[in-house]
N, C-alpha and C positions, 0 to 999 in steps of 0.2 A: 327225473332230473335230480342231481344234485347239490348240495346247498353250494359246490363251487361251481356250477353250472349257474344255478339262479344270481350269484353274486355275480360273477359275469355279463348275465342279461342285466343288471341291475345297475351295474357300473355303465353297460351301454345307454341306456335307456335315459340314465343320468347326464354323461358324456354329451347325447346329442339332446337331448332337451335343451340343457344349461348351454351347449355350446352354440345351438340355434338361437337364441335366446339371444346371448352377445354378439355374434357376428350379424346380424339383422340389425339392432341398437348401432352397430360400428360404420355398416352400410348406408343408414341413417345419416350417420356426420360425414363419412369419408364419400359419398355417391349420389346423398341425396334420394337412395331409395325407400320403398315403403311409408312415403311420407314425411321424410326427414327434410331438413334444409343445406345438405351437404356444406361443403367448407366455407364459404363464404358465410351463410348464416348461421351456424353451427360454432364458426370463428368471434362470431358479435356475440353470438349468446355465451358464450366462454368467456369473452372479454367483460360482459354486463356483468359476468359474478364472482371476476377477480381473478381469472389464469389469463397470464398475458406472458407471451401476444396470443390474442384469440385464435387466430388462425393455424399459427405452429399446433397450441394447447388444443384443436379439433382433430387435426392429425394426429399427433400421439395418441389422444384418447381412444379416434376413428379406428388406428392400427392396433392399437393393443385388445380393442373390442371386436374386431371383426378376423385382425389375424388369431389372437387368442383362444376367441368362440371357435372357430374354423379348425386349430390345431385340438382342442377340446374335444370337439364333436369325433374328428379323426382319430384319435386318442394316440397324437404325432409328437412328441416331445410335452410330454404332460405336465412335468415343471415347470418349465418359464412359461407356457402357455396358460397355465393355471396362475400362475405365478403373476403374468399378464394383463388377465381380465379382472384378476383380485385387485391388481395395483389403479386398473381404470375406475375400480366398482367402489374402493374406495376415496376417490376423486371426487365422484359423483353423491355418495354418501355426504361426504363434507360441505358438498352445497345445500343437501336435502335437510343437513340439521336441526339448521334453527325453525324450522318445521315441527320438531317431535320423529315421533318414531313411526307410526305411523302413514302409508303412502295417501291414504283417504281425504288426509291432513297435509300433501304434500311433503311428508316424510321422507327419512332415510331406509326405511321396511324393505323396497323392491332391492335397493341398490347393493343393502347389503346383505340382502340372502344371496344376490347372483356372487359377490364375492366370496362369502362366508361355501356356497356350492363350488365357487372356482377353487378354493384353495384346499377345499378336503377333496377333489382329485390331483391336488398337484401332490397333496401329502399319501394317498392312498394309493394312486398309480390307476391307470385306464384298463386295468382287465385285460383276457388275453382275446378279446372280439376288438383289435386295433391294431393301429399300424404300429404302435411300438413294440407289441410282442410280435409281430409278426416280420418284426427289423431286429429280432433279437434284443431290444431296449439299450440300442447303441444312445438315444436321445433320452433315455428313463433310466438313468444310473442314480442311486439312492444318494450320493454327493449333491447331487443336485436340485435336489429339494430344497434343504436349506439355504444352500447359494440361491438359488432363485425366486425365493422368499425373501430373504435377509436382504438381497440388493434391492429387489422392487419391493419393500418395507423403507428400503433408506430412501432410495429417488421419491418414493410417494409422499416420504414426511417432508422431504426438501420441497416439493411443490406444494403440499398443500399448509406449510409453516411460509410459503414466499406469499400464497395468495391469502393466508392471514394479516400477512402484513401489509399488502395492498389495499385489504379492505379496512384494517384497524388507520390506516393514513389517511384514507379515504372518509373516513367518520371524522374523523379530528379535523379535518379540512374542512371539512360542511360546519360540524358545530364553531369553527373559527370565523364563519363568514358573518360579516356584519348583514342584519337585516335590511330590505330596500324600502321599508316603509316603517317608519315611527309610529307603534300604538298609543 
């Protein structure tokens, strides 16, 4: 075998780990499968940590984790699909934060290795064991890396600077309430 041979199995290997990996999480919010609470509960728990409306903010996430993982593992338009599960993973980071870094500790650790793995195949490309070389990479044109970084870099800081400031309102509300009992 050759070391472009191994890098091939390596990118696959990679591809469907990481992309198994998000699209089960995504199946989770969007279906309720493997244990999850699909959109209704998946929508409250979104909304309990500041993306509102909950329900929309499960679907997007549900879709960009399960379509993302899915396109990933396929190795089917490897940019925005990378591009994708980066922009959900870090969503999910931003809640894990004030955690520490660590997932043991309820950290940000799981959330941003899967994106930090999403976005070094959206920049590296899925190998030629996929359907994008095997499509001639009409979906995997090197333009589009950056575009689909750059955008879902912009929509991610728009959403998670809106649920900063949901939750920074939210604090200031609380500490404005008069106490119900005089110590």
């Amino acid at each position: 075998m050759t070391s472009y041979d191994r890098r091939d199995l390596g990118l696959l290997l990679l591809r469907l780990g990481t992309g198994g990996v998000l699209a089960a999480h995504g199946a989770q919010k969007l279906f309720g499968w493997f244990g999850g609470h699909g959109l209704e509960g998946t929508g409250k728990f979104m909304e309990s940590v500041g993306y509102s409306p909950g329900k929309a903010s499960a679907t997007a996430a549900g879709l960009a984790e399960t379509g993302g993982g899915a396109l990933l593992a396929l190795g089917l338009a490897t940019p925005a699909a990378g591009a994708a599960a980066a922009g959900a993973m870090t969503g999910a980071a931003a809640v894990h934060k004030p955690n520490g870094f660590f997932a043991q500790e309820g950290g940000y650790e799981y959330a941003a290795s899967l994106a930090l793995a999403a976005t070094g195949l959206a920049i590296t490309g899925p190998g030629r064991l996929s359907l994008d070389h095997a499509l001639g990479h009409r979906v995997n044109r090197g333009w589009m890396v950056p575009t689909a970084l750059g955008v879902t870099a912009a929509a991610t800081a728009v959403v998670i600077g809106a649920r900063n400031k949901r939750l920074q309102k939210s604090k200031e509300a609380e500490a404005e309430q008069e106490p119900l009992f005089e110590e």
